[in-house]
N, CA, C and O of each residue as an XYZ file, in Angstrom:
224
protein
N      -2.845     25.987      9.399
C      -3.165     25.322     10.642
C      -3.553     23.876     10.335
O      -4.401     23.700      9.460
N      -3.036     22.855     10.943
C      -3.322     21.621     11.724
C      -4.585     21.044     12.318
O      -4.503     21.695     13.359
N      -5.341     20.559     12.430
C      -6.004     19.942     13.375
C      -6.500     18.643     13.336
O      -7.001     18.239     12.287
N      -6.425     17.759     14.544
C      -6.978     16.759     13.928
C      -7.759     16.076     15.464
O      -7.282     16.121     16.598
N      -9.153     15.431     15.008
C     -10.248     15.066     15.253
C     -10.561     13.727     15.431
O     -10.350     12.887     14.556
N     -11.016     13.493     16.437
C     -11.442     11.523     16.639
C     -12.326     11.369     16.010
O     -12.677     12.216     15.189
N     -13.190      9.840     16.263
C     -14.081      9.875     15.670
C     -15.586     10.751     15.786
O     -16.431     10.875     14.900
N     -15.610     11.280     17.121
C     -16.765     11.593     17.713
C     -16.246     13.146     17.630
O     -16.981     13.836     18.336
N     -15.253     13.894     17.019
C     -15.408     15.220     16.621
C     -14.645     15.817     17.722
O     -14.657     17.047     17.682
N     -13.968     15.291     18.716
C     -13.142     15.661     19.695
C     -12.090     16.616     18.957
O     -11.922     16.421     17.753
N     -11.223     17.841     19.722
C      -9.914     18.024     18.927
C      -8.869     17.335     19.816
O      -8.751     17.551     21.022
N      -7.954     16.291     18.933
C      -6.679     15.776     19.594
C      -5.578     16.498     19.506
O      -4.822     16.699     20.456
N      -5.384     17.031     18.099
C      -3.898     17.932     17.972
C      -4.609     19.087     17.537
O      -5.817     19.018     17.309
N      -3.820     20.379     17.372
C      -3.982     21.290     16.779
C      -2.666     22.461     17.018
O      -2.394     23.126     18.018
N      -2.038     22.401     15.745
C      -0.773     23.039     14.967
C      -1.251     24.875     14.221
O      -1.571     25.131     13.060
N      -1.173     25.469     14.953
C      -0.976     26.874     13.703
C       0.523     27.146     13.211
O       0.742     28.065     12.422
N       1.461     26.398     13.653
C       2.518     26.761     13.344
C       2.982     26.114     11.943
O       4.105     26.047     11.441
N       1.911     25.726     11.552
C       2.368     25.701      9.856
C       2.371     26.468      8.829
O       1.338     27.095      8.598
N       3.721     26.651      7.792
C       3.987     27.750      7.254
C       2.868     27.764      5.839
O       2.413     26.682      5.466
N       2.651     28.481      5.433
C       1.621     28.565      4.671
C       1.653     27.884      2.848
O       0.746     27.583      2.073
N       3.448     27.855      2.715
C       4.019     27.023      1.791
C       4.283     25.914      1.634
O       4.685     25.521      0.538
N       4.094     24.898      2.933
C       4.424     23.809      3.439
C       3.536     23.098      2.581
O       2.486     23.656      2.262
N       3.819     21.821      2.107
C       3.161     20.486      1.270
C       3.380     19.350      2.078
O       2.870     18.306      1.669
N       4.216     19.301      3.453
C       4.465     17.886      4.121
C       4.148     18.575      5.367
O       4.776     19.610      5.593
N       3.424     18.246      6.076
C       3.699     17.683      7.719
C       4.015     16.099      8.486
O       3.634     15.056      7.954
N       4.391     16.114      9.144
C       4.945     14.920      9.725
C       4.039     15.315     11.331
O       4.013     16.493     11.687
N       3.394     14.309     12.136
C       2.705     14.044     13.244
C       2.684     12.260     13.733
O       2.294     11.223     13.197
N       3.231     12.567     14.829
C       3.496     11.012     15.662
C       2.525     10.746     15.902
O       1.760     11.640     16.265
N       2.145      9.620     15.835
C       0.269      8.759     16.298
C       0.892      7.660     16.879
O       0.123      6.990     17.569
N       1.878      7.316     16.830
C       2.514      5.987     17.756
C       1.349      6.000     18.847
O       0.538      5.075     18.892
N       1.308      6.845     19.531
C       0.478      7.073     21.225
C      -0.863      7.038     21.116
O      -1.579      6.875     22.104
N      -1.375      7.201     19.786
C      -2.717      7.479     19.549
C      -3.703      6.134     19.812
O      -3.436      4.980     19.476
N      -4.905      6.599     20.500
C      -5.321      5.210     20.930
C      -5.751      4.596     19.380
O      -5.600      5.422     18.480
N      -6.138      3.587     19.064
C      -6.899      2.996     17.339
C      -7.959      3.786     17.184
O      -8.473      4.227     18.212
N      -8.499      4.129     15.951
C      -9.430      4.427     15.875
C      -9.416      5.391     14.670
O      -8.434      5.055     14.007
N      -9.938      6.267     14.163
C     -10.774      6.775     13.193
C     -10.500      8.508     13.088
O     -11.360      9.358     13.316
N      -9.295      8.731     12.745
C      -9.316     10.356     12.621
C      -9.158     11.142     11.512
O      -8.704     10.815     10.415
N      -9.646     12.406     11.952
C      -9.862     13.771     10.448
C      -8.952     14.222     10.576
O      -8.484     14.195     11.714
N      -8.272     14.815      9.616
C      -6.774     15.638      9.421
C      -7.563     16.626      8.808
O      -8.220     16.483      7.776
N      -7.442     17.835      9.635
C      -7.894     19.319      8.827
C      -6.713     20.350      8.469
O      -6.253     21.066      9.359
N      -6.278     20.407      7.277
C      -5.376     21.878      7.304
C      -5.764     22.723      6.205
O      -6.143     22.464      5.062
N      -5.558     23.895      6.889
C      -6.143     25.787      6.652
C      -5.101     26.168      6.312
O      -4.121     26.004      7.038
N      -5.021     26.756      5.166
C      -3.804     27.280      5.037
C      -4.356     29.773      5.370
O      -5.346     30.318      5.858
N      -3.425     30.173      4.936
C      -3.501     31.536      5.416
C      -4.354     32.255      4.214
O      -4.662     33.447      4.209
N      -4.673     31.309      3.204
C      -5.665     31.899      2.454
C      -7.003     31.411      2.520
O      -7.869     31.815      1.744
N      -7.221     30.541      3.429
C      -8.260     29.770      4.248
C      -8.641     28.890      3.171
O      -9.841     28.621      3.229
N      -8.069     28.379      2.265
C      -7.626     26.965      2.027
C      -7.857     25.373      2.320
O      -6.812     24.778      2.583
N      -8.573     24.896      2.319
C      -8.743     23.628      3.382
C      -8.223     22.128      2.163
O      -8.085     22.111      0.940
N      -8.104     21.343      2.927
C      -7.892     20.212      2.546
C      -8.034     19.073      3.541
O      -7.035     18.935      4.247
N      -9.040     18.212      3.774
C      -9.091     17.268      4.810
C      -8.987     16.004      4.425
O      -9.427     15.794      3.295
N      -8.435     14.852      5.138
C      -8.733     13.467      5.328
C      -8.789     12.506      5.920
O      -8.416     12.811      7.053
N      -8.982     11.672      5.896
C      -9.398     10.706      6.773
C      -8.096      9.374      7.313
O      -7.688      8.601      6.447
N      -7.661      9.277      8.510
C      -6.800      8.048      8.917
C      -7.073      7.184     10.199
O      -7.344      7.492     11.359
N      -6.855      5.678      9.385
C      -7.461      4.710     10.473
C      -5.840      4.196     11.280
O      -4.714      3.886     10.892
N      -6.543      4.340     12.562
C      -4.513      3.773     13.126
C      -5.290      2.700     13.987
O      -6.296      2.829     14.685
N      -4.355      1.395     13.664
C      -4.749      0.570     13.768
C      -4.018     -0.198     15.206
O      -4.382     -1.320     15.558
């Protein structure tokens, strides 16, 4: 799973349809207002890996 977070902890996206082997996702932010977001992904062994992107 996907998710991703503003600055103030809002959820903006959120994906479970990621396969559990996957190493790339691709997500459009063109639309996204600027600002300060968390990228969270879970994988099915509950797995995490998060980080941080500024869109400017």
């Amino acid at each position: 799973m996907l998710s991703v977070f503003d600055a103030v902890g809002k959820l903006v996206q959120s994906n479970e349809d990621v396969e559990q082997d996957e190493t790339e996702q691709t997500d459009q932010v063109q639309d996204w207002e600027s600002g300060s977001y968390q990228f969270k992904f879970i994988n099915t062994k509950q797995e995490s890996v998060s980080f941080q992107v500024v869109k400017q």
